[in-house]
ZALUM-90774 format. One record per residue (C-alpha): residue number from 1; residue in one letter; x, y, z. Coordinates in pm, 1 decimal, always signed. Layout:
N
> NUM_a_X_Y_Z
...
This chain:
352
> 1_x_+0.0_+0.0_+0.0
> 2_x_+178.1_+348.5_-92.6
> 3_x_+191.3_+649.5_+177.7
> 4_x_-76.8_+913.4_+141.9
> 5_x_+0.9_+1279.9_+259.6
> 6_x_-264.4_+1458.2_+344.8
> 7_x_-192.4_+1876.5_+280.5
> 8_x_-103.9_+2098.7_+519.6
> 9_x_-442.3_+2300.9_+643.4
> 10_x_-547.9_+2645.0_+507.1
> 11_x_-571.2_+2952.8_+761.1
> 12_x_-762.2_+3230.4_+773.9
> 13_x_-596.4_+3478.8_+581.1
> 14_x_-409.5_+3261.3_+334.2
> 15_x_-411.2_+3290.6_-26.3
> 16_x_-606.7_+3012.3_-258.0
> 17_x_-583.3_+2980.7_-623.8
> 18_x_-828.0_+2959.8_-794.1
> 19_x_-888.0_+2740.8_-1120.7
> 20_x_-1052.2_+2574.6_-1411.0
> 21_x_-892.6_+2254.2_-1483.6
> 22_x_-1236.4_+2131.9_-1607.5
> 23_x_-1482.8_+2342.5_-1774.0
> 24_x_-1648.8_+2704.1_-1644.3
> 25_x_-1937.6_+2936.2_-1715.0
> 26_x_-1952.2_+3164.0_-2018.9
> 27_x_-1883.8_+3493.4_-1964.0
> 28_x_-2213.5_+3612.7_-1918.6
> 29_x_-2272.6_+3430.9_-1611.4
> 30_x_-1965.9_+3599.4_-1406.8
> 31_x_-2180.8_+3745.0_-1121.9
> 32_x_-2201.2_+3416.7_-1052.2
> 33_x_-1799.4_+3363.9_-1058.6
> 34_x_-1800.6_+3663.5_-869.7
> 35_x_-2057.1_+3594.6_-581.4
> 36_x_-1826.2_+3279.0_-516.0
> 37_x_-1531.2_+3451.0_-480.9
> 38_x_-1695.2_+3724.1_-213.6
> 39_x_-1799.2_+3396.4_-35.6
> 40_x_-1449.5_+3309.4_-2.5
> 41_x_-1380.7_+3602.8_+138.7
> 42_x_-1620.5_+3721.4_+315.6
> 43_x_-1736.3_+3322.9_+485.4
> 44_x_-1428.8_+3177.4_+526.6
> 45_x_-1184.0_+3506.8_+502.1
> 46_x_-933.4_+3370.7_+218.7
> 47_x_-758.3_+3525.1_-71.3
> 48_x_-883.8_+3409.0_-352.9
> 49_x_-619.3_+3437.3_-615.9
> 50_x_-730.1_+3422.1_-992.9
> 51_x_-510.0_+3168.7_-1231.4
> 52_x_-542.3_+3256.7_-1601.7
> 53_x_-764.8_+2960.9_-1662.4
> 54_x_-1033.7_+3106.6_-1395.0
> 55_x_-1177.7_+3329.1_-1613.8
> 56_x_-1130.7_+3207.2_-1977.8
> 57_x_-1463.0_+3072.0_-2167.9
> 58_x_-1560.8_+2722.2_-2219.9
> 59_x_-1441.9_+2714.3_-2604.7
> 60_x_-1089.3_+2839.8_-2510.3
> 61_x_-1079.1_+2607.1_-2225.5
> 62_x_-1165.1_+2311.0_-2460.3
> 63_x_-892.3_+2411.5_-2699.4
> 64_x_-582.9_+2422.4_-2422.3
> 65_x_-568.5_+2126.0_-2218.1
> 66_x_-268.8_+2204.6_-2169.0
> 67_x_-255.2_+2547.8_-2011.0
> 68_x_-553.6_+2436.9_-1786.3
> 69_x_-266.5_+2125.1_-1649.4
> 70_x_-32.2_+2412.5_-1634.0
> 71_x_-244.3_+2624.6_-1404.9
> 72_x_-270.1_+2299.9_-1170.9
> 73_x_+115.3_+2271.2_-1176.5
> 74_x_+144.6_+2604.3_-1117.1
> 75_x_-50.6_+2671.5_-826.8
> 76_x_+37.9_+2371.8_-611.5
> 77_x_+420.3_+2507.3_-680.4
> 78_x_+325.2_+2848.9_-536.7
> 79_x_+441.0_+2878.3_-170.3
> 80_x_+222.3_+3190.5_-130.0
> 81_x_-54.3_+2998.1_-196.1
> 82_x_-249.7_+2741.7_+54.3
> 83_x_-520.1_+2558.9_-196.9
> 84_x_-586.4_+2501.4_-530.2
> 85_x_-1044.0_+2574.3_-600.1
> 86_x_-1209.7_+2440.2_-905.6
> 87_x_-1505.9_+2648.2_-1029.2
> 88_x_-1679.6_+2425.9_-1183.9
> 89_x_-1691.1_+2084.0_-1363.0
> 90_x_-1737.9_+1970.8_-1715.5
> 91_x_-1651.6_+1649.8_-1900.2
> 92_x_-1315.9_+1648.7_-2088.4
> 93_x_-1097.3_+1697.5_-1755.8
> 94_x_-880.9_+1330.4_-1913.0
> 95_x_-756.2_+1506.6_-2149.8
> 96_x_-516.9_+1752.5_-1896.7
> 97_x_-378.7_+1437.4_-1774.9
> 98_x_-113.1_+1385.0_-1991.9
> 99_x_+16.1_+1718.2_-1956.6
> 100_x_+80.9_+1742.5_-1576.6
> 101_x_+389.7_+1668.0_-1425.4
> 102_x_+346.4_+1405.9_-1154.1
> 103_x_+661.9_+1549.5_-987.2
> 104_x_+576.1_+1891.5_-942.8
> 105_x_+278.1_+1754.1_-797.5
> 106_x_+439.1_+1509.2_-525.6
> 107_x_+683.0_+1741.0_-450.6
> 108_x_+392.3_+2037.2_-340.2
> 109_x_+105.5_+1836.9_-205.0
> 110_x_-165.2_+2118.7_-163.7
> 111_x_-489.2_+2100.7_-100.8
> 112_x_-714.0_+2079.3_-392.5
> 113_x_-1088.4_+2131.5_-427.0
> 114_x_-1334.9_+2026.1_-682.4
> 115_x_-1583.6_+1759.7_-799.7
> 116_x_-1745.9_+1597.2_-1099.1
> 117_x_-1515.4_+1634.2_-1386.9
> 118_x_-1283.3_+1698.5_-1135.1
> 119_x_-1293.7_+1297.9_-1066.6
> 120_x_-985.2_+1286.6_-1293.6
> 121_x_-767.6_+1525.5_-1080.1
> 122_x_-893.0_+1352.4_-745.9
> 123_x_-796.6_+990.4_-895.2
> 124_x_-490.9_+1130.8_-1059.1
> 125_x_-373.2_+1269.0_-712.8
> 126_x_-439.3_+948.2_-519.8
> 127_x_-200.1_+774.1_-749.9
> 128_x_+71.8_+1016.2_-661.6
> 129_x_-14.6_+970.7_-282.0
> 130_x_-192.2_+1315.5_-192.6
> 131_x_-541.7_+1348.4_-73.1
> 132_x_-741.1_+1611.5_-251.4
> 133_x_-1108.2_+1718.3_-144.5
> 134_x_-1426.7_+1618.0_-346.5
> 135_x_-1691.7_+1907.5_-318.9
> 136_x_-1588.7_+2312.5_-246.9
> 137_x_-1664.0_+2435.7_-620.9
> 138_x_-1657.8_+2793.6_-655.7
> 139_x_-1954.8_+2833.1_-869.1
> 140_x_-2145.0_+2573.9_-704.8
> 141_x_-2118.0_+2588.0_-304.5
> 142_x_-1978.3_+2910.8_-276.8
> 143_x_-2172.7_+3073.1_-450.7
> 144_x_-2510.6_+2897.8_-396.3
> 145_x_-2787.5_+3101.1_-412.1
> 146_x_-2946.1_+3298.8_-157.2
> 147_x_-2655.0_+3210.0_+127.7
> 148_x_-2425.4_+2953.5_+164.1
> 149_x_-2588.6_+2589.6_+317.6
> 150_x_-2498.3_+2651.1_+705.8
> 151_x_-2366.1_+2248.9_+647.7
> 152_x_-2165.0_+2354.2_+329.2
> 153_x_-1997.3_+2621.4_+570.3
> 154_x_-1946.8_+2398.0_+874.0
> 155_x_-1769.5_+2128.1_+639.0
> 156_x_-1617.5_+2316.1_+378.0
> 157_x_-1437.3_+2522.7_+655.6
> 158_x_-1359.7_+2176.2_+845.0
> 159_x_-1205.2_+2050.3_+497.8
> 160_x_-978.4_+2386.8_+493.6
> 161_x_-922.3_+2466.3_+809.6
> 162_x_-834.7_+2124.0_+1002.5
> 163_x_-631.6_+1824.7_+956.4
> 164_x_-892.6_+1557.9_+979.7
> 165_x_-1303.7_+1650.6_+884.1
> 166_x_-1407.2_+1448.1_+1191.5
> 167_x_-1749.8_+1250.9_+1259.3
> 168_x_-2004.4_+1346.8_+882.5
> 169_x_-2302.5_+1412.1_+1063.8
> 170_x_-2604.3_+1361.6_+801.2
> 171_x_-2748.4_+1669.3_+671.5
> 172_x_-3159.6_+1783.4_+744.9
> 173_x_-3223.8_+1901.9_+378.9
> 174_x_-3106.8_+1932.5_+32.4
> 175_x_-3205.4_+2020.3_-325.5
> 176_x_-3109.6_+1891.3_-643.0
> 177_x_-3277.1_+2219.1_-818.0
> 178_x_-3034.9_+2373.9_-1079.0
> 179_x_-2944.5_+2740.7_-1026.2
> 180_x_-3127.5_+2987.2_-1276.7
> 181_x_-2786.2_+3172.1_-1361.7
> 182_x_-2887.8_+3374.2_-1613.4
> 183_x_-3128.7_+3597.4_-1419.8
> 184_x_-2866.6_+3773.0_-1159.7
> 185_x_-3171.4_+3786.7_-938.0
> 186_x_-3192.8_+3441.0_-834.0
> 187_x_-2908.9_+3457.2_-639.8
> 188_x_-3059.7_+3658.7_-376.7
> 189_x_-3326.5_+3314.6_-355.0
> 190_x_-3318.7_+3031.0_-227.5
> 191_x_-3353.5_+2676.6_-446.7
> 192_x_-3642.3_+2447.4_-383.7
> 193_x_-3523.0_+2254.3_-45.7
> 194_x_-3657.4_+1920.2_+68.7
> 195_x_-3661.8_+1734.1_+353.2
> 196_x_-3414.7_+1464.3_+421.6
> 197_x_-3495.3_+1110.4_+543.1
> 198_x_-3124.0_+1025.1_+659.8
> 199_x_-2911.5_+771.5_+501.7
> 200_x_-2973.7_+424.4_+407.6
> 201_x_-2775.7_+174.9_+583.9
> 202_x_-2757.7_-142.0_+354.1
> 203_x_-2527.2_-439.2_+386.8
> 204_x_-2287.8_-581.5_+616.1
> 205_x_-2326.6_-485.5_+976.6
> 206_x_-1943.8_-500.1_+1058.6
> 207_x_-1784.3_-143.8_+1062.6
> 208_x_-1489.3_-109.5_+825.3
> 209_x_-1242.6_+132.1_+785.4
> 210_x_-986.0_+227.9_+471.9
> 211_x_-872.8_+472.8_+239.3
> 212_x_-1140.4_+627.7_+8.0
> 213_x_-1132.4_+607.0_-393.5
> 214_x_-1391.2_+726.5_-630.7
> 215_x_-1573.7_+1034.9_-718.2
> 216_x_-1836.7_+1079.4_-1003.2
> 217_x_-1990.7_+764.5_-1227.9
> 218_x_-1984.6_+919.5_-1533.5
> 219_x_-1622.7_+983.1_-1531.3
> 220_x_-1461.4_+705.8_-1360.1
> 221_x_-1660.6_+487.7_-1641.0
> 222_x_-1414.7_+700.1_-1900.6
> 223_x_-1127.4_+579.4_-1667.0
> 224_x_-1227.7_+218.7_-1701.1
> 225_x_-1230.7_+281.3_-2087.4
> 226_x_-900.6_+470.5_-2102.4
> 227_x_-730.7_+284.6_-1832.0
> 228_x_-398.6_+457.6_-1808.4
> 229_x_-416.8_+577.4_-1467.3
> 230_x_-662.6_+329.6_-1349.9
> 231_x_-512.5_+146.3_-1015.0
> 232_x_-512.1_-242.6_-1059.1
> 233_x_-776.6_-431.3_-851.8
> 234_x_-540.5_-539.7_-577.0
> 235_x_-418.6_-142.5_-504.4
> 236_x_-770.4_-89.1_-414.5
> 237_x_-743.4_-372.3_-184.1
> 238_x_-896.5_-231.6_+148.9
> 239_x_-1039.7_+78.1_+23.7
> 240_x_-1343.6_+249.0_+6.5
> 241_x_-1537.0_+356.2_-288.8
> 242_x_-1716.9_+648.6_-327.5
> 243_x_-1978.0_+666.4_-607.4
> 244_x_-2190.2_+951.3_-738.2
> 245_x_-2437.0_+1045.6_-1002.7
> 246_x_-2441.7_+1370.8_-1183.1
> 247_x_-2710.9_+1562.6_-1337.2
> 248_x_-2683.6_+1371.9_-1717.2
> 249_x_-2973.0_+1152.1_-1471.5
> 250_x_-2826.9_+813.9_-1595.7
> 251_x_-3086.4_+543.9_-1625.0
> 252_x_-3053.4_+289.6_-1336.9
> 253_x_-3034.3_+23.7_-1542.6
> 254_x_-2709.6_+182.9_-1715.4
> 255_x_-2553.2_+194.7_-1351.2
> 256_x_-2637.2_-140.1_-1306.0
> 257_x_-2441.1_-284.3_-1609.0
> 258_x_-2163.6_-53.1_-1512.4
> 259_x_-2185.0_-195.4_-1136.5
> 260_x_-2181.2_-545.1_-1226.4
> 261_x_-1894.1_-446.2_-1494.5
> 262_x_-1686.9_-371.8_-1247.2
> 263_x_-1809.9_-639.2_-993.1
> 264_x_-1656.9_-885.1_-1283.4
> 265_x_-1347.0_-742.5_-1326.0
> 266_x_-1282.2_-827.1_-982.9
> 267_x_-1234.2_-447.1_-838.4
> 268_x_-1596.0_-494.8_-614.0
> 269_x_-1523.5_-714.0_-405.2
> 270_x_-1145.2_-573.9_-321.1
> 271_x_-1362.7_-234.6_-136.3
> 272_x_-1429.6_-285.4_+280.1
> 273_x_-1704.0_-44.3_+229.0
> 274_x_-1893.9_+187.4_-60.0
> 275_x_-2027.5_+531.7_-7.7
> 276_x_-2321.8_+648.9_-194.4
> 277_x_-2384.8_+992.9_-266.2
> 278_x_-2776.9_+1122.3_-256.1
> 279_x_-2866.0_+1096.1_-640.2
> 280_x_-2985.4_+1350.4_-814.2
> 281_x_-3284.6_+1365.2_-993.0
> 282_x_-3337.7_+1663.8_-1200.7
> 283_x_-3142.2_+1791.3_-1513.6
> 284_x_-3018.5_+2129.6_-1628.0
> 285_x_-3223.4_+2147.8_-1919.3
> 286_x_-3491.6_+2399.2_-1974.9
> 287_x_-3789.5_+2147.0_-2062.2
> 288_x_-3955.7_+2170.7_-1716.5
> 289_x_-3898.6_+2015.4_-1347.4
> 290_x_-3953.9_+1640.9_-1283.9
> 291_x_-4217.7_+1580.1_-1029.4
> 292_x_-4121.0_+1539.0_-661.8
> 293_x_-4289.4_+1194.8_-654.2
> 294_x_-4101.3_+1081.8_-1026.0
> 295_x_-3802.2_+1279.6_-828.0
> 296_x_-3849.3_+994.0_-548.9
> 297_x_-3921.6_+696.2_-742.5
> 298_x_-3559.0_+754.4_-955.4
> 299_x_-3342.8_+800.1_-648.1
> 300_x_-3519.7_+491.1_-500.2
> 301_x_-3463.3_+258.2_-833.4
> 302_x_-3097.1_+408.2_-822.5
> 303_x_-3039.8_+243.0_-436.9
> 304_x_-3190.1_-45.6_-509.5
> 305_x_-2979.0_-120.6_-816.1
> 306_x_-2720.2_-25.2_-595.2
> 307_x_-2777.9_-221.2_-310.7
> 308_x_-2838.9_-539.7_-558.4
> 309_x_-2520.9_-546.5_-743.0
> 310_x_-2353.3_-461.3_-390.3
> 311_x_-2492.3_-733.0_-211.5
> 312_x_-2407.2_-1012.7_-533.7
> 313_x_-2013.1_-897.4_-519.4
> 314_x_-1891.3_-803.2_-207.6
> 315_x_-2188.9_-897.0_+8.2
> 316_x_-1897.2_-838.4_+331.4
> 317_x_-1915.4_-434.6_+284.0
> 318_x_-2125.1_-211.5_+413.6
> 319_x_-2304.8_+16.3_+189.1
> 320_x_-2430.8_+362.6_+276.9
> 321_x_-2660.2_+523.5_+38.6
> 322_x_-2779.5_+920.5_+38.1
> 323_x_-2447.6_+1074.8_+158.1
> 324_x_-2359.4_+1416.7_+90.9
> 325_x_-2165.5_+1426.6_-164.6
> 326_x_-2178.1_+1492.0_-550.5
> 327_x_-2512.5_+1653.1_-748.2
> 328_x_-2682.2_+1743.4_-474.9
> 329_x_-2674.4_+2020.8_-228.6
> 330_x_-2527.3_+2065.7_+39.8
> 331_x_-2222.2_+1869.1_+47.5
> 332_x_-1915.0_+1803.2_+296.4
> 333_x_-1589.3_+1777.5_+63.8
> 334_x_-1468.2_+1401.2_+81.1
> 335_x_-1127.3_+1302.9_+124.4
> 336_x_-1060.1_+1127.8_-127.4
> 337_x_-735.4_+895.5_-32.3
> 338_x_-815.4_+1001.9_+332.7
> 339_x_-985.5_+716.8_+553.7
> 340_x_-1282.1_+673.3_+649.9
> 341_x_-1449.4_+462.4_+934.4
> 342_x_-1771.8_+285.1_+865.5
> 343_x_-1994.5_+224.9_+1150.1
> 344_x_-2350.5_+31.8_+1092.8
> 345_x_-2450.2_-40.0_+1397.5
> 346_x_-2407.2_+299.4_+1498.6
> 347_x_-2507.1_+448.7_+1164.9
> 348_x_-2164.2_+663.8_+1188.3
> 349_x_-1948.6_+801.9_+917.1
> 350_x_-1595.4_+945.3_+1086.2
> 351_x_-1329.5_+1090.0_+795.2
> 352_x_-984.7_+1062.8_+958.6
């Protein structure tokens, strides 16, 4: 098993870069950019410090790979500067991989923030040993609208601020509403919120304990295609995956094939234990809102599929479904390649 180093904290005060190794909004939509980097500020009293790539389109972003791996490199070689912020996500991110220097990396673990697309820079980093933070986008939970989720803030400033996030308490509410950025007014509301009903506790009821790998579905599925950087089944021996759906909604049958996929390639059953973030249900598209009771019906289909495929390959690991993580809102940043303890019996969740 290689050695992990987890970053040194953030402190109030410090600088943070801030980045767009994925994709970002179009220019249009920079109050949004902007209210995110006020929340920084203002919240959690950092220096956000912009990187070339943090404001350049989508279409120029798509074109230079290469200076987006360059603004990575960059910024976790800066000494002035504490943590490296995605804004956003996207769905090419695989393609900066061949232009970062591993080295650079290893040799400046900093603390980096980001999630969905940003799968292939979390993976990428637990290869070279270095925990990096799932969740803490600046366009998403920094600059959610109306305020910042008082869990996002509790969370996000445990995942700067301390050297170990503690016991995940389960959040009361969340929404998997998209944000209406192009009317500048909606940020000053708040996005349909529902009630939670806690997590689901499936599984074994042994707790389990080890060193978490994962992020979003529809990206790791591009890193079993392209399987460069993909650990071999017995490096994950011990771990813990963390699994995610984003807002492209897949079907649950799709996860299922994907599940057992990887069930038969022998990488299931080598996980101690499988985190599930809450699924959303609802897409960005302009056609309408799903019902709340269709909204139900998907998530439920989605942890059943889950807790099927589970149980036929590694029926030994516990499974906890509806975390927060991922899609939905609000989130705690996982450690991903930081451990995690697993507790069933007392329905507990502690990231070391």
């Amino acid at each position: 098993m290689q050695e992990f180093v987890t970053p040194p904290p953030v402190e109030r005060g410090d600088s943070v870069a801030v980045v767009a190794p994925a994709s970002n909004a179009p220019p249009e939509l920079s109050h949004v950019y902007e209210l995110g980097l006020e929340r920084m500020r203002e919240t959690f009293d950092l220096v956000p410090v912009e990187y070339p790539t943090a404001t350049k389109d989508p279409e120029w972003l798509a074109d230079h790979p290469e200076e987006r791996a360059q603004d990575v490199m960059d910024a976790f070689a800066d000494p002035d500067v504490s943590a490296v912020v995605a804004n956003i996500g996207g769905n090419d991110q695989l393609r900066i991989l061949p232009h970062l220097d591993p080295e650079v990396l290893r040799e400046n673990p900093t603390r980096f923030y980001g999630w969905s697309d940003n799968t292939n820079l979390a993976c990428y980093l637990w290869n070279q040993g270095i925990v990096s933070y799932y969740g803490g986008s600046t366009l998403l939970e920094y600059a959610m609208d109306g305020e910042m989720f008082d869990y996002s803030v509790e969370y996000i400033g445990r995942a700067l601020f301390e050297e170990s996030i503690g016991e995940w308490e389960p959040a009361d509410c969340f929404t998997d509403q998209p944000g209406d950025w192009e009317d500048p007014r909606s940020l000053d509301y708040h996005r349909d919120i529902e009630p939670s009903d806690g997590r689901t506790w499936v599984g074994a009821e042994e707790p389990a304990e080890g060193r978490i790998w994962g992020g979003c579905f529809e990206v790791l599925d591009q890193w079993f295609i392209h399987d460069e950087w993909l650990p071999e089944p017995e490096e994950l021996e011990g771990c813990v995956l963390a699994l995610e759906t984003s807002e492209a909604l897949p079907h649950p049958g799709i996860v299922k094939g994907w599940l057992q996929a990887l069930g038969e390639a022998g990488y299931l059953e080598r996980f101690d234990a499988v985190l599930v973030g809450r699924a959303t249900a609802r897409n960005h598209t302009p056609a309408g809102d799903t019902p709340a009771h269709e909204r139900a019906e998907f998530r439920d289909q989605h942890r059943q599929v889950v807790e099927s495929v589970i149980g036929t390959y590694n029926p030994d690991a516990p499974v906890v479904m509806d975390c927060e993580f991922g899609h939905t809102y609000p989130t705690c940043p996982l450690p991903i390649g930081g451990e995690v303890r697993v507790d069933p019996a007392a329905e507990t969740l502690t990231l070391q």
